[in-house]
GUKOL-8631 format. One record per residue (C-alpha): residue number from 1; residue in one letter; x, y, z. Coordinates in Angstrom, 1 decimal. Example, Ala and Ser with C-alpha at 12.3 -4.5 7.8 and 13.67 -1.06 7.14 Angstrom:
REM GUKOL-8631
<1,'a',<12.3,-4.5,7.8>> <2,'s',<13.7,-1.1,7.1>> 
END
This chain:
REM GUKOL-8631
<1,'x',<-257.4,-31.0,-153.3>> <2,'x',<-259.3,-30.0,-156.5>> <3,'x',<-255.6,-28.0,-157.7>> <4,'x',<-253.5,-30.9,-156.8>> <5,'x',<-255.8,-33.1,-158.9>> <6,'x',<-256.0,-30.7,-161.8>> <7,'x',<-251.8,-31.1,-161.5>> <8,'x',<-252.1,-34.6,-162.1>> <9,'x',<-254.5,-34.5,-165.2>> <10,'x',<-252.0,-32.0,-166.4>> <11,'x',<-249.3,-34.2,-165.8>> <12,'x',<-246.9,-32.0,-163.1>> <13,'x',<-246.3,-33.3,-159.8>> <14,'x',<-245.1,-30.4,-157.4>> <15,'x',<-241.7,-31.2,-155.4>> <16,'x',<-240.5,-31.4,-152.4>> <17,'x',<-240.1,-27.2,-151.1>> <18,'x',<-237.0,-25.9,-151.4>> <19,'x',<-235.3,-25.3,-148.2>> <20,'x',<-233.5,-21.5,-148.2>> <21,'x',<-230.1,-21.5,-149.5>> <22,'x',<-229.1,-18.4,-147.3>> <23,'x',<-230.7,-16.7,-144.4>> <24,'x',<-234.2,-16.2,-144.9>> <25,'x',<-237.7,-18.0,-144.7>> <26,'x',<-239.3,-19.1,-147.7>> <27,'x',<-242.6,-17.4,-147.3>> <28,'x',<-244.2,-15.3,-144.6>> <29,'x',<-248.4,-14.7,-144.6>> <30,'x',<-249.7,-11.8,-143.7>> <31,'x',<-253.4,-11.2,-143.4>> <32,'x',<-254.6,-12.6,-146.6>> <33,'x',<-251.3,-12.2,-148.1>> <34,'x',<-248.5,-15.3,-148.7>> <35,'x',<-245.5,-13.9,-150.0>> <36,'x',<-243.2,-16.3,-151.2>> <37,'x',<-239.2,-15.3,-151.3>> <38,'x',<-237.7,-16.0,-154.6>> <39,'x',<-237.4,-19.4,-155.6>> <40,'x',<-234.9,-21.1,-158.6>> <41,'x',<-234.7,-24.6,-160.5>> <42,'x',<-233.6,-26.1,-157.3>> <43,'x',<-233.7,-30.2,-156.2>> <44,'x',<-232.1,-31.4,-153.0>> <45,'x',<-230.0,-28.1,-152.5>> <46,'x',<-229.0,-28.4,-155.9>> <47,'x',<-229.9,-26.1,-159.3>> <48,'x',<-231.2,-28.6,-162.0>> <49,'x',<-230.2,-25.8,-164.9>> <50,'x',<-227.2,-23.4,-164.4>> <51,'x',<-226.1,-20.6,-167.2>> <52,'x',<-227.3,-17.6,-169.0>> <53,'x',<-230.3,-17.3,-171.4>> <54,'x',<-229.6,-16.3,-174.5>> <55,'x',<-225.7,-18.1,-174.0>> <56,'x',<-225.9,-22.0,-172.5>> <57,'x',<-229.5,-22.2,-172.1>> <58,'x',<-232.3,-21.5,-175.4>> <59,'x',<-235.3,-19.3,-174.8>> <60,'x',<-237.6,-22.4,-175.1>> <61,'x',<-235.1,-24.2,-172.6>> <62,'x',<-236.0,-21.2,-170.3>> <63,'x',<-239.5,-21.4,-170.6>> <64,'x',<-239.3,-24.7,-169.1>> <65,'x',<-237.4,-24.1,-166.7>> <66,'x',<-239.7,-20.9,-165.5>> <67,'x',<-242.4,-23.6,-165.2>> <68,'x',<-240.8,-25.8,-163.3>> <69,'x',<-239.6,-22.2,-160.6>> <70,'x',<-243.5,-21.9,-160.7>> <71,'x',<-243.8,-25.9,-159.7>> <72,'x',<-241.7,-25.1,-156.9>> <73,'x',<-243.3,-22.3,-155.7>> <74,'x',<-246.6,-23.9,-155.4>> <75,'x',<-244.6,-26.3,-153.3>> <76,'x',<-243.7,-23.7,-150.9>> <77,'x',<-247.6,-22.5,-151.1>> <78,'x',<-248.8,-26.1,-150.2>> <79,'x',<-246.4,-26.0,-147.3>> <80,'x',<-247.5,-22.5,-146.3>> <81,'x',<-251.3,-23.4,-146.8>> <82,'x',<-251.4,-27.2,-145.9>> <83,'x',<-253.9,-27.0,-149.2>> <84,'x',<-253.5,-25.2,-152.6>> <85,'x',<-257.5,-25.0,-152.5>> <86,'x',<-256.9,-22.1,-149.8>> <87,'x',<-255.2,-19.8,-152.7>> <88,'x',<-257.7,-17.0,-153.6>> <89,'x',<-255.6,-15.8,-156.6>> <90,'x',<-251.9,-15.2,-157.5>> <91,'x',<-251.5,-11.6,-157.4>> <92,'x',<-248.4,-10.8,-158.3>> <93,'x',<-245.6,-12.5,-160.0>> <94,'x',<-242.1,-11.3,-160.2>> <95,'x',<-239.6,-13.2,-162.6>> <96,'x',<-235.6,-12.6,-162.8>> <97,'x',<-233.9,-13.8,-165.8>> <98,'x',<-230.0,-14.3,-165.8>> <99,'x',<-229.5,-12.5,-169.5>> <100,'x',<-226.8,-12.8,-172.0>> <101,'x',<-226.4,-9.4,-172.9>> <102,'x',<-228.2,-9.3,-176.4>> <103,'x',<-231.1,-11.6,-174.6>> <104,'x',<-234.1,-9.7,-174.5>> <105,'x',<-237.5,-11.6,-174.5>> <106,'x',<-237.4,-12.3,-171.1>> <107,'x',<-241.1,-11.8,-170.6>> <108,'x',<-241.4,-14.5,-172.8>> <109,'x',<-239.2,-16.8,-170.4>> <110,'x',<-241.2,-16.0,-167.8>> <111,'x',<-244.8,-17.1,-169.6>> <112,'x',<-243.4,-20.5,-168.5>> <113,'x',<-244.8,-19.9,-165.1>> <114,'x',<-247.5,-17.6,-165.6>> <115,'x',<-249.2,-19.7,-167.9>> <116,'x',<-248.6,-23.0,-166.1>> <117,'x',<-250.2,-21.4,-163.1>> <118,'x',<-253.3,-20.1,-165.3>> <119,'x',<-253.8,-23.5,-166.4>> <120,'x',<-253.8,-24.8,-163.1>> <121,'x',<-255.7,-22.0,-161.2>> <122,'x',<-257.8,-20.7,-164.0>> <123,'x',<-258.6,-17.0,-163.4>> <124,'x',<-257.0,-17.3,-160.4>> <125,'x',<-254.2,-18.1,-161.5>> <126,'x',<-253.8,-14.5,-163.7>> <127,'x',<-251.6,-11.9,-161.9>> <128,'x',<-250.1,-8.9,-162.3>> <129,'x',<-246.2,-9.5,-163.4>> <130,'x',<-242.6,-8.5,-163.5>> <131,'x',<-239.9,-9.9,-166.1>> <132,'x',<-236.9,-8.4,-166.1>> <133,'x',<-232.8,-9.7,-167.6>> <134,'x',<-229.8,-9.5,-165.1>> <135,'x',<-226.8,-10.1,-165.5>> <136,'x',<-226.0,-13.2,-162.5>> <137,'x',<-228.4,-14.5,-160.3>> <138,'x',<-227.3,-16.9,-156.9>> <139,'x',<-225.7,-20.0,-157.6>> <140,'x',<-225.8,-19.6,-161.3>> <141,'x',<-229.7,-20.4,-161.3>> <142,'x',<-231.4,-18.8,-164.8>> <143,'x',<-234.5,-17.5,-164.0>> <144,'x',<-235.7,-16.6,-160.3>> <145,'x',<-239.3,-15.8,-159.5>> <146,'x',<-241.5,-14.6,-156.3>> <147,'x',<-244.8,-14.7,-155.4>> <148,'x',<-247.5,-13.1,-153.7>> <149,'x',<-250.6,-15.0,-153.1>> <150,'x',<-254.1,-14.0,-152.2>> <151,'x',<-255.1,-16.4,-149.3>> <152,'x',<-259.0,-17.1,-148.6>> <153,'x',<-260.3,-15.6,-146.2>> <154,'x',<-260.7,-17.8,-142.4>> <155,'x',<-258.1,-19.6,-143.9>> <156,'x',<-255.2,-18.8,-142.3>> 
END
C-alpha cells in the first residue's frame, strides 16, 4: 500500500475504474505483462473535458488532464493487481492527443502523466513513451493514453 500512501501525501486520490465504453476489456495480463486499453478523462460514463488542444482546451489545461488519464489508469491497475505495490515498472506509455491542426507540443501534454506516475513510482515509474496529435478521438475525449505494466514476479 506504500503507492497508495505516497498518492495521498501527494494529494491524488485514484477513481473509481472506468468501465469500457465499447466492446473491450480494460486490461488483460499476460505473464508479467498488464496491458491496459486506452483510457480518457472519464467519470461515471461521462468525459470530464471534451475539445481539441490547441482550440477549446490550453496546453496547460491538457497537461492536467493527461494526469488525471494517468490517475485513471492506475485505477484500472489497482483493479487488475488488487495492489499497486505489485507493479514492477511502467514500461511503456502511449498518449493520443486530439490536435488543433497548428497544435504541436503534444509530448508536452502528455508529461502530465508521465511525470505524475514518476513521482508516484520513482524509477519505476519511467517508461519508454509515445505522444502523438490526431485529429478526433472517441467521444470528444482530448488526450487518450495506454499502458503497459511490468508486474512482479509470483504476483499474478
Amino acid at each position: 500500500m506504500e503507492v497508495e500512501r505516497k498518492l495521498r501525501e501527494l494529494g491524488y486520490e485514484l477513481p473509481e475504474p472506468a468501465k469500457p465504453v465499447a466492446s473491450y476489456i480494460p486490461y488483460i495480463q499476460v505473464g508479467d505483462l498488464l496491458f491496459l486499453s486506452g483510457h480518457g478523462p472519464v467519470k461515471d460514463g461521462k468525459p470530464t473535458a471534451t475539445g481539441k488542444v490547441g482550440r477549446e482546451i490550453t496546453e496547460e489545461q491538457a497537461y492536467k488532464i493527461a494526469e488525471e488519464v494517468a490517475l485513471n489508469c492506475l485505477a484500472t491497475a489497482k483493479a487488475a493487481l488488487g495492489d499497486l505495490d505489485k507493479i514492477e515498472r511502467i514500461i511503456k506509455l502511449t498518449g493520443y492527443v486530439a490536435s488543433d491542426e497548428t497544435f504541436n507540443r503534444q509530448p508536452w501534454v502528455i508529461n502530465g502523466a508521465s511525470e505524475l506516475l514518476i513521482k508516484v513510482l520513482g524509477e519505476k515509474g519511467r517508461h519508454t513513451r509515445t505522444a502523438v496529435g490526431v485529429n478526433k478521438l472517441p467521444l470528444d475525449i482530448p488526450v487518450e493514453i495506454e499502458m503497459i505494466i511490468q508486474v512482479k514476479r509470483g504476483e499474478d
